[in-house]
C-alpha positions as CSV (number, residue, x, y, z in Angstrom):
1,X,-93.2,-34.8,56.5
2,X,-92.8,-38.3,56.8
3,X,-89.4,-38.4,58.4
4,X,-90.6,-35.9,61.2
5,X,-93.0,-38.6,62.6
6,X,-90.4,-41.0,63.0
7,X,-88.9,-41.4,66.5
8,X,-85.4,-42.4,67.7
9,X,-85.5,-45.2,69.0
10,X,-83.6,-47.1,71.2
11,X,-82.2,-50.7,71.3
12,X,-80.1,-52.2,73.9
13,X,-76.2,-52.9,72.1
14,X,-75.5,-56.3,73.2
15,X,-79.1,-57.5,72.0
16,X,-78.9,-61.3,70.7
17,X,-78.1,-61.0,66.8
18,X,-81.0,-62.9,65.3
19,X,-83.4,-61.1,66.9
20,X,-82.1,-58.0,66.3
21,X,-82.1,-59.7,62.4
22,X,-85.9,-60.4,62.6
23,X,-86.5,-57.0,63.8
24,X,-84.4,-54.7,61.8
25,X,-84.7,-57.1,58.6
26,X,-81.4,-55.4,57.1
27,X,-78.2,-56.7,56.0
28,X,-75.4,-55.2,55.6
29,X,-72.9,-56.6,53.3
30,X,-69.2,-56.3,52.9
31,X,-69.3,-54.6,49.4
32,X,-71.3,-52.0,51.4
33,X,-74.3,-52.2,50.0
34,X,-77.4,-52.9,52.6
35,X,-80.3,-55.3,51.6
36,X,-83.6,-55.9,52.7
37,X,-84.4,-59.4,54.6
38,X,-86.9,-61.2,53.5
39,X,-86.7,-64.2,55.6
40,X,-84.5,-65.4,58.6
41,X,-85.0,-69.3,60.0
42,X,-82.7,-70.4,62.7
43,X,-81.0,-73.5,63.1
44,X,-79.0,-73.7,66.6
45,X,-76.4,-71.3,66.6
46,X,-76.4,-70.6,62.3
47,X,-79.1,-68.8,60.2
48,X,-80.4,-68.7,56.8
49,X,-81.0,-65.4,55.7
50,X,-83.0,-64.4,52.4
51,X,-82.6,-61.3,50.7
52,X,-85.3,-59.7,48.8
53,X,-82.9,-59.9,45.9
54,X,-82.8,-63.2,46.5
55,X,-79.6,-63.9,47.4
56,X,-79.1,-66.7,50.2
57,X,-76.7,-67.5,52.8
58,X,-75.8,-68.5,56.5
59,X,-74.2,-66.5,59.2
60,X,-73.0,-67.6,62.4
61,X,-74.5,-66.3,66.2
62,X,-71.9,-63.6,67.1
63,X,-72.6,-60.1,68.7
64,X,-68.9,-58.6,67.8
65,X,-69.3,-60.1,63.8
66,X,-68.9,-57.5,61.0
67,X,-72.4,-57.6,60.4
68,X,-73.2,-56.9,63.5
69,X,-70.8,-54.1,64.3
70,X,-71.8,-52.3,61.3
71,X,-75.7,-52.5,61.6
72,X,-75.2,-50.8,64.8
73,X,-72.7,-48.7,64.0
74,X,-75.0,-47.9,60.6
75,X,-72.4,-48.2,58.2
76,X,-73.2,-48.8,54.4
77,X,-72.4,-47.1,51.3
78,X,-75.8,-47.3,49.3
79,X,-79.1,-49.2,49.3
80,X,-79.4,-52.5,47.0
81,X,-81.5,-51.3,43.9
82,X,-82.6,-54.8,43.5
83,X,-84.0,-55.3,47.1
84,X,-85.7,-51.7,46.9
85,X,-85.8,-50.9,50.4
86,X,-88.2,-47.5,50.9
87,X,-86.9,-44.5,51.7
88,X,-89.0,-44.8,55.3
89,X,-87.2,-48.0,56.3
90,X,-84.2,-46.1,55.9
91,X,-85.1,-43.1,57.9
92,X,-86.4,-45.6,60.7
93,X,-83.4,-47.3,60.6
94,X,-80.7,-44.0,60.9
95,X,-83.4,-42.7,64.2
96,X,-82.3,-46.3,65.8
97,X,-79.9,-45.5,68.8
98,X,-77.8,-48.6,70.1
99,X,-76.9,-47.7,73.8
100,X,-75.3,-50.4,76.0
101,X,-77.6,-48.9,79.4
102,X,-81.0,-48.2,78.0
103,X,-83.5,-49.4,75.4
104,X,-85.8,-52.4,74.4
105,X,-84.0,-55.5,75.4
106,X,-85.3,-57.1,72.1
107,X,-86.7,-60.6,73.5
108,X,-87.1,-64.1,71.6
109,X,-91.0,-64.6,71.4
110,X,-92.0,-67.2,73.4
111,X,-94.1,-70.1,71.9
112,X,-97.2,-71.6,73.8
């Protein structure tokens, strides 16, 4: 019942990777498994990214990057049992579409 109110939804490809970070708030990692973000804070062209399992590192700005080509490709083996992502998150995130010609352009939030 739940997954049936869930649109697809669309997001441009080349969208800048940190915002698509602070959006999505998944990471993929190269064991496979995907984790939950609970925190992202910029500095310049790196990023410190908490996990809900808290696990913490730094990635580098890059739109062709392994993470990045598998969030949008949605590849992953398993969810992290220690982050506990829910089952809706999930279904949200496999309804995401990422075409290059249409979708929300994903913009930093301006500051006033």
């Amino acid at each position: 019942m739940a997954a049936s109110k869930i649109k697809d939804k669309y997001i441009r490809k080349q969208v800048d990777f940190f915002v698509l970070l602070e959006k999505i708030k998944l990471w993929p990692s190269r064991s496979g498994l995907l984790h939950g973000i609970k925190s992202v804070s910029t500095k310049g062209s790196l990023a410190k990214i908490t996990t809900h399992c808290n696990k913490t590192f730094w990635v580098r700005h890059s739109k062709r990057s392994r993470a990045a080509r598998w969030l949008r490709n949605k590849w992953y083996f398993e969810s992290c049992k220690k982050c506990n992502i829910p089952e809706w998150k999930i279904t949200k995130y496999q309804k995401t579409h990422f075409d290059p010609h249409r979708g929300s352009l994903l913009r930093k939030k301006t500051e006033k």
